[in-house]
N, C-alpha and C positions, 0 to 999 in steps of 0.2 A: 589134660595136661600132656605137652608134648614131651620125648624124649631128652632136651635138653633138660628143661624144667626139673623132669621126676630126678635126673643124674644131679644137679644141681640141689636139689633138696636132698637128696640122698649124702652126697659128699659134706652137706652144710652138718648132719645130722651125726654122719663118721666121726666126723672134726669135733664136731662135739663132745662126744662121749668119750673122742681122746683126750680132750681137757680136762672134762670130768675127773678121769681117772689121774692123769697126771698134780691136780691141784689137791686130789682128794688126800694123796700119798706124798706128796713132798711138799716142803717146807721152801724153801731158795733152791736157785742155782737152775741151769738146764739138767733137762733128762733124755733119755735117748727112747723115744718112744718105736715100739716096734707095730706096724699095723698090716693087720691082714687084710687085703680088701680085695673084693669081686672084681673083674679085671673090666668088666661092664664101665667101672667106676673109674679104670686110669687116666684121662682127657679133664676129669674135672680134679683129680688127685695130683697130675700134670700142675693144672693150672693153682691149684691151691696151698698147695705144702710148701711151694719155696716162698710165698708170703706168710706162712704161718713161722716158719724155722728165722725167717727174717725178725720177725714182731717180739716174738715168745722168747727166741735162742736155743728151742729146745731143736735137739736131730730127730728127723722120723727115716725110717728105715721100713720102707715097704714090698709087702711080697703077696704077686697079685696070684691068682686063681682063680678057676671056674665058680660060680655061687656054690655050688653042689663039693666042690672040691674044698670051699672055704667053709661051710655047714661042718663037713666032715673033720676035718683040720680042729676046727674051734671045738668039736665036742670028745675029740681023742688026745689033742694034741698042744691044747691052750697051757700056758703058764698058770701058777699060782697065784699070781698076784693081778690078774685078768679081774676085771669087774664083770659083772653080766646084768 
């Protein structure tokens, strides 16, 4: 698998389990989803949120870092209402 690929599967998968978690906890209306992602992943996160925010209505709000800094982040520093 080339690098675009594995990025592209990766971001398909992000998106995913931002949904997940958004349908799983609301009922109507948008939500302001906040996502942390590997900065590895900004190019396909670029390409893919302003169709998603178009489709859905929902806002996403991303804030990128290192894997290692997002690891660290999500296991100190995640919200309550985080799915895992």
């Amino acid at each position: 698998m080339n690098r675009r690929s594995i990025l592209s599967v990766s971001a398909t998968i992000v998106l995913g389990l931002a949904l997940l978690g958004i349908t799983a906890g609301i009922a109507a209306g948008a939500a302001e989803i906040k996502l942390l992602c590997a900065v590895a992943l900004q190019p396909a996160m670029v390409a893919l949120i302003p169709d998603f925010e178009k489709s859905s209505e929902h806002k996403v709000t991303i804030t990128y870092g290192t894997a290692g800094a997002v690891a660290d982040r999500w296991a100190t520093d995640r919200p309550t209402s985080s799915a895992r």
